[in-house]
N, C-alpha and C positions, 0 to 999 in steps of 0.2 A: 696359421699358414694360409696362403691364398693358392687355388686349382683351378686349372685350368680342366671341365668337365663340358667335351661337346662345346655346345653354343654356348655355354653358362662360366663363369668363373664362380668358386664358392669361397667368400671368405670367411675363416672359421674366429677371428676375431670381431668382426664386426656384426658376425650371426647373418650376412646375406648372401643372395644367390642372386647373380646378375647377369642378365641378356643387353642386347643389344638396346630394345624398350624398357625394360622394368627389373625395378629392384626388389625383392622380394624379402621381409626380414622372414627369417628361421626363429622355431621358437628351441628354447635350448635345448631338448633331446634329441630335436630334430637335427642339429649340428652337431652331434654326439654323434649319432648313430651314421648322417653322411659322411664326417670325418672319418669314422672306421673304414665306413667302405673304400673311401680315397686311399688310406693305407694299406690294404687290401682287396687290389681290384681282381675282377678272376678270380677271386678263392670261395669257394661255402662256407657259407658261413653259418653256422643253425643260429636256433633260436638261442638255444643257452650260450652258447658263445656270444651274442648279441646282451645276453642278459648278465654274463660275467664280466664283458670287455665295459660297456656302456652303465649300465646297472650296479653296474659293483656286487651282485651276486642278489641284489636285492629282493626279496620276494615278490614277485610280481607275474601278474597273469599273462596268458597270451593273447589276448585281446590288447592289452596296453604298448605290448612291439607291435601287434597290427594295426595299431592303430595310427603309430610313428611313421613306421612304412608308406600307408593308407596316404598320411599327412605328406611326405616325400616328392611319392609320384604325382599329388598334385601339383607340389611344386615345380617339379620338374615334367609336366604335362604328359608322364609316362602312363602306358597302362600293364597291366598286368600279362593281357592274353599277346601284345605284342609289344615286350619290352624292350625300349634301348638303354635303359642303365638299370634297372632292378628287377631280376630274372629270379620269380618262384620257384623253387624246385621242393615240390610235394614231402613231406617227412623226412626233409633233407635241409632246406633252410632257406639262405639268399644269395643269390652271386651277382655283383656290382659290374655288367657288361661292358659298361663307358670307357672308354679312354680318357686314362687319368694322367694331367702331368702336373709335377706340381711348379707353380712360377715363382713363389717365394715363400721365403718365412718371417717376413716381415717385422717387426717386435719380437715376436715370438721365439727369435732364435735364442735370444739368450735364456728363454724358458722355456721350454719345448710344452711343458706340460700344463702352461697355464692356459686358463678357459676364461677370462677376466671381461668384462663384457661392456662393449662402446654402444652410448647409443647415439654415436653418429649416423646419419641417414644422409643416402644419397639422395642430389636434386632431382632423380626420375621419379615417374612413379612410383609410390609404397606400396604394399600389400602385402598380408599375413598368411600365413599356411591355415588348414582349421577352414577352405572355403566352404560355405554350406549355402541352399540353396537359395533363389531369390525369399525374399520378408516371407512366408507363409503369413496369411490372415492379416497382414496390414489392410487399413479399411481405407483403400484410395477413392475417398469421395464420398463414403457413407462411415538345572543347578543354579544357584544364582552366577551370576557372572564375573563376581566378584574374585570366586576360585581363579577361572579362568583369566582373568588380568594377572592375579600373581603367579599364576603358571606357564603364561606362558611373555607377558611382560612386551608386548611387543606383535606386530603383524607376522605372521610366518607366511613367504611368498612363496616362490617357484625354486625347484632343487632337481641338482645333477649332482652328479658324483666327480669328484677330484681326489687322488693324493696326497698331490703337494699344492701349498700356496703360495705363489710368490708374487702379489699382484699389483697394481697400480690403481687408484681410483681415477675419478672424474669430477670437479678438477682435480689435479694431482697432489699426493701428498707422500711427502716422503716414506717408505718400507722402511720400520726397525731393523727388523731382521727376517730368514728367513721360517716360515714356521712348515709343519708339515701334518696335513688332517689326514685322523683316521676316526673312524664308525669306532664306538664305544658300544652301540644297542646297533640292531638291525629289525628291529621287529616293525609289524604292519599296524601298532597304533600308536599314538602320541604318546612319546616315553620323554618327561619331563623333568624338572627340577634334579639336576647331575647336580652330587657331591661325592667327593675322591677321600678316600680314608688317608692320613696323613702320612700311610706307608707308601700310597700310591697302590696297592693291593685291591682294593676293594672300593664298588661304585655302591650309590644308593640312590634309586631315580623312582620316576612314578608314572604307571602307566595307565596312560586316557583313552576311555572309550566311549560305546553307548551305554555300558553297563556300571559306570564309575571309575574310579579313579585307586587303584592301587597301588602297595610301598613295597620296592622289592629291594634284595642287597645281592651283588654280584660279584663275582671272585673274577678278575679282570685276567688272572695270570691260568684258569682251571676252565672258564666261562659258565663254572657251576652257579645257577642263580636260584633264589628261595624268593617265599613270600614273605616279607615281616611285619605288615601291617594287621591291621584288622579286617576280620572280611566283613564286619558290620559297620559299612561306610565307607567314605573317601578319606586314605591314607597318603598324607604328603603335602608340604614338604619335609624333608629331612635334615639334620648338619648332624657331624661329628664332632668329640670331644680333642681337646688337641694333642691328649694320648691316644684316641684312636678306641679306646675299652668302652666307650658310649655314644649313644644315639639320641639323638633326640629328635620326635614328628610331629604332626599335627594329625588329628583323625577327627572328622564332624559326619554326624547325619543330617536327617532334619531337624531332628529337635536338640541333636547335643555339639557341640566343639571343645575337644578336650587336648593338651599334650602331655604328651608319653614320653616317658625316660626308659632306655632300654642299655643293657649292661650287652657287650656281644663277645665274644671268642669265635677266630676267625666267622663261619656263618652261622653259628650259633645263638641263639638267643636265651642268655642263661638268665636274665629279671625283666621284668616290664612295672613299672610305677607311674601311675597319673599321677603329674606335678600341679597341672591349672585347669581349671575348669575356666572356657571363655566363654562371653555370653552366644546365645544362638545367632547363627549367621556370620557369625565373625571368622573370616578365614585368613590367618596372617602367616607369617614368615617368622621361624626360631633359628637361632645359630647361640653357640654357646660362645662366651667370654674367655680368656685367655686362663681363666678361674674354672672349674670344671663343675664346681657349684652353682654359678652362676649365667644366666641368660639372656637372652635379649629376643622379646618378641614386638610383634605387631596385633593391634586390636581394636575393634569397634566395637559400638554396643548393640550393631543392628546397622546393615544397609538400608538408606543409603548413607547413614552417617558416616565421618571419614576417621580413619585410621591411627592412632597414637602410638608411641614406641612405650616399650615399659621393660623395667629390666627385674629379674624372678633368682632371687636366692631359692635355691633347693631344699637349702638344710633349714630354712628359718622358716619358708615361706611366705615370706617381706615381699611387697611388688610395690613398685616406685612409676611413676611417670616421667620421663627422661626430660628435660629441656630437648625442645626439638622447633624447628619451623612451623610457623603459623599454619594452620589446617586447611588445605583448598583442594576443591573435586575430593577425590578420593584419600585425601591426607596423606600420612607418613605412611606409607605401608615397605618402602625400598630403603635397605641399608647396608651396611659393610664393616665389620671389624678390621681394626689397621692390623698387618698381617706380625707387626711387633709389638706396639705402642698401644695403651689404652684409648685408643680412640675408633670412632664411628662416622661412618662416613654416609650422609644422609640425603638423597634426590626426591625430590617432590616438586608438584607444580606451584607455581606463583600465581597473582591474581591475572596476569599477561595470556598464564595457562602456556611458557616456557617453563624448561625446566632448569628450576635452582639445586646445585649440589654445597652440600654445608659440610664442615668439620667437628665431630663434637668430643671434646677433650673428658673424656670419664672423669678424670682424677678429680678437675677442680669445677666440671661441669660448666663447660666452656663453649657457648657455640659460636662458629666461625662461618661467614660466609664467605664459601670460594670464588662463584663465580655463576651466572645464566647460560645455560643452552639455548641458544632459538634454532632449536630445531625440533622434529618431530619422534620424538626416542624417549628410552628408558632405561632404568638398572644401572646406576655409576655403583663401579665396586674401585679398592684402592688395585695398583700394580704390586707386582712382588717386591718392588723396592719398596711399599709405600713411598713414593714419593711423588708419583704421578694418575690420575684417576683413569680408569677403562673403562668404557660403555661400549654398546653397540652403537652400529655407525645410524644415521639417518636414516627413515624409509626410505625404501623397502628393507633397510637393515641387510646388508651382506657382508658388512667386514667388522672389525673391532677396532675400535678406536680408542686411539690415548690421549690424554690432554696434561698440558703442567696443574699445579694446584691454583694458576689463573687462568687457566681456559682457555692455555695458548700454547703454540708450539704443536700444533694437532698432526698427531702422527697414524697413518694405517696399520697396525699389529699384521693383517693379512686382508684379504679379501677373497671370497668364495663364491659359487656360483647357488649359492642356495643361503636361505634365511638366518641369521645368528641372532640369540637369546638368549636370555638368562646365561649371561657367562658368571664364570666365578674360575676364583685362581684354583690352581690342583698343588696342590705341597709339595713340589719340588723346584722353587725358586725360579719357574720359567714358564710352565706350561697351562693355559688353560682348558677347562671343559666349558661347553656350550651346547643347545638346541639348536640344532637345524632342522629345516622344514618344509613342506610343501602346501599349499592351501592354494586348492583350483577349485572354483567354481566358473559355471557356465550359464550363458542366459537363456532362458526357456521361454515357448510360447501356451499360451491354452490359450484355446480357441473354444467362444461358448457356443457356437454350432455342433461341433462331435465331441465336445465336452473331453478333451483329448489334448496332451502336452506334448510339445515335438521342440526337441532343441534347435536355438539358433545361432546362438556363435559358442564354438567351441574349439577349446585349443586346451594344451597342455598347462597353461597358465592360467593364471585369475581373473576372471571376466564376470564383472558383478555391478549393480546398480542402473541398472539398465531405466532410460528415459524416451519416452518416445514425443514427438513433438505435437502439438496440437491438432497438426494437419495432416498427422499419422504418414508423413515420407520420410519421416528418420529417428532414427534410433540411435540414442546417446548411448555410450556404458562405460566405464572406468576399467581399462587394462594393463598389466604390468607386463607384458611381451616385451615391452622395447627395455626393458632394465629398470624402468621407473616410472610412475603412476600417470597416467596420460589420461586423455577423454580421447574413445574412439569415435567412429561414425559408421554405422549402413543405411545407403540408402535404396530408396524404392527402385525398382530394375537392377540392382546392382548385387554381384553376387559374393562380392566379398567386402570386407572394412575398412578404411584408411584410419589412419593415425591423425588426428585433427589438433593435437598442440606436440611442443615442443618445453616442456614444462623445464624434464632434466635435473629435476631437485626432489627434495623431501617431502613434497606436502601431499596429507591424506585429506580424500574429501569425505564428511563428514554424509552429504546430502548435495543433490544438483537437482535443479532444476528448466527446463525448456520457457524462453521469454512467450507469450501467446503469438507474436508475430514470426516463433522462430527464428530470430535472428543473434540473439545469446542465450549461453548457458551459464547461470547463477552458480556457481561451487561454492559449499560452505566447508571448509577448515576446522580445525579445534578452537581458532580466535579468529577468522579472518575470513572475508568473500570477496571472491574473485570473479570479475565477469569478462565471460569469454567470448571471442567474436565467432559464430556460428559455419563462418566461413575460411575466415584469414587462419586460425586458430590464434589470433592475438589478444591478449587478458592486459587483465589493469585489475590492482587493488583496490575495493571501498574502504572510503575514509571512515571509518567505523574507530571506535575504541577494539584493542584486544583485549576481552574477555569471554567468559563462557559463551556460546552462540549455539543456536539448536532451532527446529524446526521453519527453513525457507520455506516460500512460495513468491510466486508473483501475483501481487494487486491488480496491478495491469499490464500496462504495454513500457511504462518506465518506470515505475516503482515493484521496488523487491521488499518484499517483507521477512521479517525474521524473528526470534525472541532470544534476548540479553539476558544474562542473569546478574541483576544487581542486588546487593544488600541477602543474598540467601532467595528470591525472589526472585522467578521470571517476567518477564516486560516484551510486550510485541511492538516492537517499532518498525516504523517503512523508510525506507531510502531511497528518493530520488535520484535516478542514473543522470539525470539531463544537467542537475545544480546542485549535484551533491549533497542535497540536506535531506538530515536527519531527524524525523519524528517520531512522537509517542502514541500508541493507540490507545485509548480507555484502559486502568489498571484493573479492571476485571476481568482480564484476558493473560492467560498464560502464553496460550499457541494460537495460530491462526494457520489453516491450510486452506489457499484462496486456489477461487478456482475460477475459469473463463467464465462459464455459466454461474452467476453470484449463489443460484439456487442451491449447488455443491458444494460450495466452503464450509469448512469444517471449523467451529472454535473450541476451544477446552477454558473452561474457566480455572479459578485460582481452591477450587474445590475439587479438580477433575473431572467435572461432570460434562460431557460432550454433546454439543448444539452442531446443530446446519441450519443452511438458508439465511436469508437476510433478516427474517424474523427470528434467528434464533432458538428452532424448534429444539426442545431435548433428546437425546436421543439413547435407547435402551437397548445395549449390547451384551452379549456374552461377556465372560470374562475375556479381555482381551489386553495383549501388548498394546495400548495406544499411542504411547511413546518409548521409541528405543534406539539407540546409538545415535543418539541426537536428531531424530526424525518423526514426525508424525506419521505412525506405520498405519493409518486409516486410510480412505480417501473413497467419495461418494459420485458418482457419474449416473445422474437422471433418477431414475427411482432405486439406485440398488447403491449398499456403500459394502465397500471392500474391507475385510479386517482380519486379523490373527487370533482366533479363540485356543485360548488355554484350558478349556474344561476339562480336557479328558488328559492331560499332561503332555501330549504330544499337538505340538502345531498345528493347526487345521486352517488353512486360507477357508474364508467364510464369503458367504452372499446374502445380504439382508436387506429384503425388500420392502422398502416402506411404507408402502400401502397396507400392505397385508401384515405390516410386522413378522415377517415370515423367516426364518433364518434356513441357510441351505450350507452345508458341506461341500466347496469343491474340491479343493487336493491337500495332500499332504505338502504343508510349507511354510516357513519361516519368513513372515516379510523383513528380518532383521538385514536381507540383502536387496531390499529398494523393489518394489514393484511399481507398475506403470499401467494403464486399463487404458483400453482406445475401442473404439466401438463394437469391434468384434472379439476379443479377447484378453487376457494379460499378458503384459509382459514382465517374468522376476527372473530371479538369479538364484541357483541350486549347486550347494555342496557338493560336488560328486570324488574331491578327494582332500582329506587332512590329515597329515599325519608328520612325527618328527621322531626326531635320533637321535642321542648324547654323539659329541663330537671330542675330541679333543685334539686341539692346536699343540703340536711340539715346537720351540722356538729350538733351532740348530746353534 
């Protein structure tokens, strides 16, 4: 619906708020929460009404509505002590002052309740709510992870709350039907891996935290819920027997990986049997066979090796290795029983690093290939008809998506305003369960004068990877506010961000980097580098092979360097921007992280052992992440190099000073989200919220 509010119009489809000069996009709660007030203006509204109506009842503090609020009146240049649309009243709540009219309901009328999100932008000005102060400290002029992939299968982005889904994508694709979400779990930490008992009775999910990972069973109709894992270690995932009388999960610590066979009456757990013992570090995915003997899991021998399917008679103890696709990155670890038919339906990546979905016929051990994804996603499982495959849609992933068994005819099942994963069908011929989710992180400053972190963009959304440019006047970072994964910008004097491409598709950046003349930014993809114009926000693809790609930097002023993985083998080659060609650096080089001053480039050889400077001096670190999410998480500026020590099990961003060989403690943090160092400080990116829900889509 679009409102007429004072000087502003607010559209609640398109998430903006427009004057006469500038267009300001809303981040989603922020349209949540002003749309209330438009529907009710003049009325108090408390805070739990705010929290029931907007929230969906969800648990949440009061700081996180003040902070909405906080976000509002900047947008709408209101203050507090003299309000003309958002009137405080002390232990009472909010009353919306303004004169509301409403001018239309645009699209919207034939769904009243859809929240479907454009990221069309108007030719005015842009600017995001979250304003914070000019750069602080820019210096102008001086568990293994392995769980977690198969848990949660996918990026979890920004989440609101909706009932029903009726949506449309971008570009458009045709609505099956219409489906309608409801919260399955409500709780405050990552509740994972949903499976529905075949009566539809009972759920079986796993909840993440900092304290591990546990297997609970829940009575969907009573909402009495039990523990049924172990509490020595991380319990889950789970599947059901397709009577419904058994369980089966995964439980590992550190040193062990084992699954469990559990016999249940309603929540009861009348037997528990270890069936497999898997080797250590292997964390894969079990679902049982149409056979109730028989299983189907996932298995390595050890990350980082990749994954194999294998299927587990109970009563024999026979384990077979499945005919399956060729092994690449992370192997087989995604699969799907046909919801009739003996067959398995199997997504893994190809050497492209798209994703291929295969058919595999049990009876005569038959493998089929259906067709290539080039897109950036995960998890193909079969539909209720088997006849058509479901995935989650494309980064940032918010809808589900169906394809024929050629990879055509792509239809939206629904589409949501918050993250969708790990779907799987629920047994009763129509409805799915999924994870939804929210993952915000914000970008932080320290500054090594008061030795002291103060945040610098923050919003309700994901704001992470933050780059700052040679000449320390701007700061890059990757934000999903506008619906889908953009490069933003702040610059020096300026007190808020623009939006600096127009991307509008699926691609996650792996790694970016600032060209030394500042005038592009380098983005690496999972096969693919993109160079962006610094100003225009206009990109163009390198002629590169799609394959593995890890660790960017710029050589210099026209060559981007990067490392290839060929043959099991990493390779640093350089790319000239000017003639497009492609070179090899000496094959004793895994990574290279080049830097302006030759003196701070960082190498890894083919043994991991890490050099600087142009001699190549060695260098002697803590235990540290040196490479992780395809980035070289180090980087050295004058006498001190920057890094990740793991010694004490928890993160520690490190300072080591090379002359003195000195090592120093600065904060608590993960560079797994991009830091950036400029003369007076760092710049990274801090988790400050993750968490997700079982969902379930009812098709009407």
């Amino acid at each position: 619906m679009r409102w007429k509010i004072r000087q502003f119009v607010f559209c609640e489809k398109s998430q903006t708020l427009s004057d006469a000069e500038v267009t300001i996009i809303l981040e989603p709660l922020s349209v949540e929460v002003l749309a209330y007030f438009c529907r009710n203006p003049n009325a108090m509204i408390s805070r739990d009404m705010l929290i029931t109506e907007v929230w969906n009842s969800r648990i949440v503090s009061d700081n996180a509505v003040t902070r909405v609020i906080t976000k509002l009146r900047k947008a709408l240049a209101d203050t507090p002590d003299s309000p003309r649309f958002i009137a405080t009243f002390p232990k009472k709540g909010y009353k919306f002052v303004a004169d509301v009219e409403l001018l239309d309901q645009d699209t919207e009328t034939q769904h009243p309740i859809s929240t479907a999100i454009s990221t069309t932008t108007s030719p005015k000005l842009i600017r995001a709510t979250g304003v914070m102060p000019r750069l602080v400290g820019f210096g102008f002029g001086g568990l293994s992870l392995v769980v977690l992939s198969l848990a949660i299968c996918g990026l979890l982005v920004w989440l609101s709350f909706s009932s029903h889904a009726t949506f449309s994508t971008s570009p458009p694709l045709s609505i099956s039907s219409i489906y309608r979400i409801d919260a399955l779990t409500r709780g405050t930490d990552r509740e994972l891996h949903p499976a529905v008992s075949p009566d539809g009775r009972y759920l079986t999910y796993s909840r993440f935290n900092a304290d591990g990972m546990r297997l609970f069973l829940k009575d969907l109709e009573t909402e009495e819920t039990v523990e049924i894992g172990d509490q020595n270690g991380w319990s889950g995932p789970a599947a059901w027997s397709e009577d419904g009388k058994q369980l089966t999960y995964l439980n590992t610590t550190g040193d062990t990986c084992q699954y469990y066979l559990l016999s249940v009456a309603k929540l009861v757990i009348t037997q528990r049997q270890l069936i497999h013992n898997c080797p250590k570090g292997s964390y894969g995915k079990i679902i049982f066979s149409h056979e109730n003997h028989t299983l189907f899991y996932a298995e390595t021998l050890g990350p980082p090796l990749p994954f194999s399917i294998f299927e587990l008679n109970v009563n024999t103890g026979d384990v077979r290795r499945l005919p399956q696709p060729e092994l690449v990155l992370g192997g087989n670890s995604q699969f799907d029983l046909h919801p009739t038919d003996n067959q398995l339906l199997i997504s893994s990546p190809n050497h492209q690093q798209w994703l291929d979905v295969y058919s595999l016929d049990l009876t005569n051990d038959e493998l089929r290939h259906l067709f290539e994804l080039r897109e950036y996603t995960c998890c193909a499982i079969w539909d209720h008809s088997g006849t058509r495959v479901v995935i989650q849609g494309e980064h940032p992933a918010q809808e589900l998506i169906s394809f024929n068994l050629h990879g055509k005819n792509k239809t939206a099942l629904f589409q949501v305003p918050h993250s969708v994963s790990s779907p799987t069908r629920i047994p009763n011929s129509k409805d799915y369960a999924y994870v939804g989710g929210a993952l915000n992180r914000d970008v932080y400053y320290y500054a090594f004068n008061d030795q002291a972190s103060k945040i610098m963009i923050d919003s309700t959304m994901d704001d992470w990877l933050p780059i700052v440019s040679a000449d320390e006047k701007k700061l890059a970072f990757i934000s999903d506010r506008s619906g889908s994964e953009e490069i933003w910008l702040r610059q020096d004097g300026q007190a808020f961000e623009r939006k600096l491409t127009s991307y509008k598709d699926g691609r996650h950046y792996f790694d970016m980097q600032w060209s030394p003349d500042a005038k592009f930014i380098a983005g690496m993809t999972i096969n693919e580098i993109h160079l962006t114009n610094a100003t225009s926000g206009n990109w163009r693809k390198l002629k590169i092979p799609q394959e593995e790609l890890s660790g960017i930097s710029w050589k210099d002023h026209q060559t981007i360097s990067f490392s290839i993985k060929k043959a099991g083998q990493w390779q640093v080659k350089h790319y000239n921007i000017l003639n497009d060609q492609l070179t090899s650096a000496p094959g004793e080089w895994q990574f290279v992280r080049h830097a302006i001053n030759s003196r701070d480039s960082l190498w890894i050889d083919q043994n991991n052992t890490i050099f600087y400077g142009e001699s190549h001096t060695p260098l002697e670190l803590k235990p540290t992440r040196a490479f992780q999410n395809r980035r070289i998480n180090l980087l050295k500026s004058g006498d001190f190099v920057f890094y990740t020590s793991t010694d004490s099990g928890v993160p520690q961003l490190m300072q080591f000073k090379v002359k003195t060989q000195k090592h120093i403690q600065l904060f608590t943090a993960d560079t797994a989200n991009g830091i950036s160092v400029s003369d007076s400080g760092i710049y990274y990116s801090q988790l400050t919220n993750n968490y997700a829900n079982i969902y379930r889509a009812s098709g009407e």
